[in-house]
C-alpha positions in Angstrom: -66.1 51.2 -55.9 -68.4 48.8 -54.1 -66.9 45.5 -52.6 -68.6 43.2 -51.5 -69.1 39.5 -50.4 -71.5 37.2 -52.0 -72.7 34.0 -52.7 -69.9 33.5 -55.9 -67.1 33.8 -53.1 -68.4 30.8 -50.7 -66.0 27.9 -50.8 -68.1 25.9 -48.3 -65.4 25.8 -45.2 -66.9 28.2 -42.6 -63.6 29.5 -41.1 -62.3 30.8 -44.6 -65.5 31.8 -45.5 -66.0 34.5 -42.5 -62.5 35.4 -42.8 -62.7 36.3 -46.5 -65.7 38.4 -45.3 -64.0 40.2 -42.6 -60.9 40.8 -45.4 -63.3 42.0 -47.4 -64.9 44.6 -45.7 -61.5 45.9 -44.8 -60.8 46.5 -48.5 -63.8 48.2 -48.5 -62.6 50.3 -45.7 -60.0 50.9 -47.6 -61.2 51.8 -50.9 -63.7 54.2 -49.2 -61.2 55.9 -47.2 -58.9 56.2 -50.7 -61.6 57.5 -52.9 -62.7 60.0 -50.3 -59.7 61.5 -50.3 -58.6 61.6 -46.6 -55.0 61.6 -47.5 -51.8 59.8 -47.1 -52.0 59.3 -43.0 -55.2 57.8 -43.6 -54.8 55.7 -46.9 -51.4 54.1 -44.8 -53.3 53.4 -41.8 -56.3 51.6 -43.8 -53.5 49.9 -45.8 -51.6 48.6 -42.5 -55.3 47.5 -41.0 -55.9 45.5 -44.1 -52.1 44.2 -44.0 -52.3 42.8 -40.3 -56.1 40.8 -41.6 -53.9 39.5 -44.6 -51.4 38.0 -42.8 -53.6 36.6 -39.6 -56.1 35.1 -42.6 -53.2 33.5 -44.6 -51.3 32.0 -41.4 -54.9 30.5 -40.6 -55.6 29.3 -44.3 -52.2 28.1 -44.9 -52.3 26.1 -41.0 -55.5 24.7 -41.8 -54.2 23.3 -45.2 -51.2 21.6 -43.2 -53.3 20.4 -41.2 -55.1 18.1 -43.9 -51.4 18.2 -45.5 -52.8 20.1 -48.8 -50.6 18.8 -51.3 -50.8 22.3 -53.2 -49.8 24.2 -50.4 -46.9 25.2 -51.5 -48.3 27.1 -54.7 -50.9 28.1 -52.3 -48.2 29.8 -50.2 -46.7 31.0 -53.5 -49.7 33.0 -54.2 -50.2 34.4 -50.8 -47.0 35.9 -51.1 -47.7 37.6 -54.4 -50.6 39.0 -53.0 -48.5 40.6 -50.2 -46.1 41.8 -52.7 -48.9 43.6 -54.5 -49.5 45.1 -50.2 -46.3 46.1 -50.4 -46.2 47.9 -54.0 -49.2 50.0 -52.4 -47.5 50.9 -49.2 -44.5 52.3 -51.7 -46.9 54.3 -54.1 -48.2 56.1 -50.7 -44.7 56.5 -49.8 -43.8 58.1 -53.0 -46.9 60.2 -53.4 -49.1 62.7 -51.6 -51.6 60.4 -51.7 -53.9 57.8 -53.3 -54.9 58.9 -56.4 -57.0 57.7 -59.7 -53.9 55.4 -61.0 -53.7 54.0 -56.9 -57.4 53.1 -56.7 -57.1 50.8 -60.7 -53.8 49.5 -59.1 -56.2 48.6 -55.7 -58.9 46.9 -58.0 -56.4 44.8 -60.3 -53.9 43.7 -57.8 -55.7 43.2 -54.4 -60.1 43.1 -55.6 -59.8 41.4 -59.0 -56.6 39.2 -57.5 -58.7 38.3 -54.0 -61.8 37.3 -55.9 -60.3 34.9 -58.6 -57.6 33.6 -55.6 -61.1 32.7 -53.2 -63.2 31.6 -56.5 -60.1 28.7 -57.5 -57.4 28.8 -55.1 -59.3 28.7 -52.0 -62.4 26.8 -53.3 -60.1 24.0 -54.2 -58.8 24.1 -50.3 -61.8 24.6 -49.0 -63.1 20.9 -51.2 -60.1 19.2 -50.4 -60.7 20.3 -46.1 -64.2 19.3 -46.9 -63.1 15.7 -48.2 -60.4 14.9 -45.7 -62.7 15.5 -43.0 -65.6 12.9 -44.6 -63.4 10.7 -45.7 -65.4 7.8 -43.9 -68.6 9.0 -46.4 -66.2 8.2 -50.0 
């Protein structure tokens, strides 16, 4: 599975935007490592790399939306946390297998690709216009 940042992921606010790319490439990482089969050590370390970018990049995007006090921030935060729940489910399949398998790469693409891609494409877009507003707000 190939994952990768393009131009239907931009939300037009720089910082989120090279942060979704460096969380994306991790997920790539991680993927890659899982479908290669390198095991359960490695599939855990990839998944703990990707878990420490998750929660630097949603301290950062949830800051930023205080900042400009988002008034969806707290459904923001609401789905942040699901996504880490869904980190979490994946740390306990490893856990309870030998390894990633065929059912732990569809549960990779529906619950952290598929979720990450429609979060950035509405979620973070909306942020992203709202940041982008708030800070021309002499323009309106």
């Amino acid at each position: 599975m190939t994952i990768t940042f393009d131009d239907n992921l931009i939300t037009g606010n720089e910082t989120i935007d090279e942060q979704h790319k460096e969380l994306i490439d991790r997920i790539q990482q991680f993927v890659t490592a899982c479908e290669s089969g390198d095991g359960k050590v490695k599939a855990i370390k990839m998944l703990d790399y990707l878990d420490e970018y998750t929660d630097f990049h949603f301290t950062e995007e949830e800051k930023l939306q205080k900042e400009v006090e988002y008034p969806e921030l707290a459904k923001h935060h609401e789905k942040h946390e699901e996504f880490k729940q869904s980190i979490k489910e994946l740390y306990d399949f490893l856990n309870e297998n030998e390894g990633p398998n065929e059912q732990f790469i569809e549960q990779v693409k529906a619950n952290v690709v598929d979720w990450l891609f429609h979060h950035i494409k509405t979620f973070d877009r909306s942020v992203a216009e709202f940041i982008h507003l708030h800070d021309n707000s002499e323009r309106l």
